[in-house]
C-alpha positions, 0 to 999 in steps of 0.5 A, a space after each residue: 500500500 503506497 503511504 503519502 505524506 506531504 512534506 514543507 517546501 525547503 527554504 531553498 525552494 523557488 516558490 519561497 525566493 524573494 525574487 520570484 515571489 515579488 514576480 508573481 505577486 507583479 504579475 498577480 499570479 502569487 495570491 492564486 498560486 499554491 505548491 504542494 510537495 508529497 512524498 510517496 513510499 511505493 514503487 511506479 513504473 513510468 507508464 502507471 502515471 495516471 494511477 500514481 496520480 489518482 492514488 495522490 489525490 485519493 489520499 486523505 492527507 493529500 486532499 487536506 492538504 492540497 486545497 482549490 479555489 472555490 467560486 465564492 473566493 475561500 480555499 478548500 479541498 477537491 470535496 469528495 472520494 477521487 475515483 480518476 485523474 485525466 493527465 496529459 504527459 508533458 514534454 520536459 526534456 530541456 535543460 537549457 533556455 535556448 528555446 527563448 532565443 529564436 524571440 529575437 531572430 523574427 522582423 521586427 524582433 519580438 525581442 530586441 536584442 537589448 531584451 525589450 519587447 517589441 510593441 504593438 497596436 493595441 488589441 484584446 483577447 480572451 480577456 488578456 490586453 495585447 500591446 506587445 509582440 510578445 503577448 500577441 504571439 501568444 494569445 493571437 493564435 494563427 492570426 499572428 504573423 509570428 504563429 509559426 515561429 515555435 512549433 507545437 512540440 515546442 509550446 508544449 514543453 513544461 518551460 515554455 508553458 510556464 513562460 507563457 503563464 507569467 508572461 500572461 499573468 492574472 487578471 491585474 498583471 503589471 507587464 514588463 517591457 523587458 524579457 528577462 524577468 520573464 525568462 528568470 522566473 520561468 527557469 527557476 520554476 521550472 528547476 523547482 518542479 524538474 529534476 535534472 541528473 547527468 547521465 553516467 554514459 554519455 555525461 549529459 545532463 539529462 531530466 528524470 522527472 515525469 510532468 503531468 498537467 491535471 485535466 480533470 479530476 473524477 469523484 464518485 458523483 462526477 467531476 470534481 470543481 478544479 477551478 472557480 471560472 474557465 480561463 487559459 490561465 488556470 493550471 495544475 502541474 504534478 510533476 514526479 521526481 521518480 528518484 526521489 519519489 517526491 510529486 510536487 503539484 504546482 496550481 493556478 486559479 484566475 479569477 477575473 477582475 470583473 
């Protein structure tokens, strides 16, 4: 029988560093923003992630501790017996920050090469301001002419999610005119929930941890309620550190200003 026991976040961790949390709290993703870290005792082959993740949320400890936003604006848990969790296995593979580099090679650049970000007219979408290059590729879908610059395998790796995330921010975002502090709370996020080793044959390094983005989550009388709203930016990220069998569950509730 597999025991649970969630565990306190070490000082060292992102989510307690001055630095991010004055980011998230810039960008008015900290409030709505929780991490949970449990360490679990059984051994799961890399294919049983779904049931490695519906045992966690079925656990009572977990469940208490491991709280969602509820419509009315207060914290509780999922609210009832867990009987499945529907998660996509994400790609997070990279171990450098490459990926932001082709921001810079677009005309104009969406990056200068001095880290500001270009403007632009001013739009909306999904309730998210566009006046930069930046947001406008990511939120213009394929009516930007930037839309084919990343590929979809690209957009679905965990670092590019999670830039995207605090690029875009909550509903009371104060946005940057620089990419840096974008592209440095990203890593650090991203190193928080990925465990990276160098692999002894061929020297590299390489990642070990298996992420998992939480679709949704099934009780006995039907889907239990994740998030307060539907917004591109709720989110909740499992990711198994199969070493040291540790999952840290990384969750986002938006709430719209009006």
């Amino acid at each position: 029988m597999t025991s649970f026991v969630p565990v306190p976040l070490p000082s060292t961790s992102a989510l307690n560093d001055a630095y991010v949390k004055s980011q998230l709290t810039k960008w008015d993703l900290h409030r709505n923003l929780k991490c949970v870290a449990v360490r679990y005792t059984k051994y799961y082959h890399k294919l049983q992630g779904q049931e490695l993740l519906a045992d966690l949320f079925r656990d009572e400890k977990v469940q208490e501790a491991f709280q969602v936003l509820r419509k009315g604006g207060s914290w509780g848990p999922l609210g009832g017996p867990v009987t499945k969790v529907d998660a996509t296995l994400l790609a997070s593979s990279l171990t450098r920050t490459d990926i932001f580099d082709k921001l810079t090679e677009t005309s104009p650049p969406i990056v200068r090469s001095n880290g500001d970000i270009g403007k632009c007219m001013e739009d909306n979408r999904d309730g998210f301001q566009i006046s930069d290059l930046l947001r406008e590729m990511i939120l213009a879908g394929d009516d930007s002419v930037n839309a084919c610059l990343y590929s979809d395998a690209e957009r679905d790796e965990l670092l590019w999610r999670l830039f995207e995330h605090v690029v875009l921010g909550g509903s009371c975002c104060q946005y940057e005119d620089k990419v840096e502090p974008y592209v440095e709370t990203s890593k650090r996020l991203y190193k928080e929930l990925v465990c990276a080793q160098k692999d002894t044959a061929s020297g590299k390094v390489q990642t070990v941890s298996a992420v998992y983005k939480v679709n949704s989550i099934q009780g006995e009388a039907g889907p239990l309620e994740l998030f307060p709203s539907r917004s591109r930016q709720n989110f909740c990220y499992a990711a198994v550190d199969p070493v040291r069998r540790i999952v840290k569950i990384l969750y986002h509730a938006y709430v719209p200003y009006w």
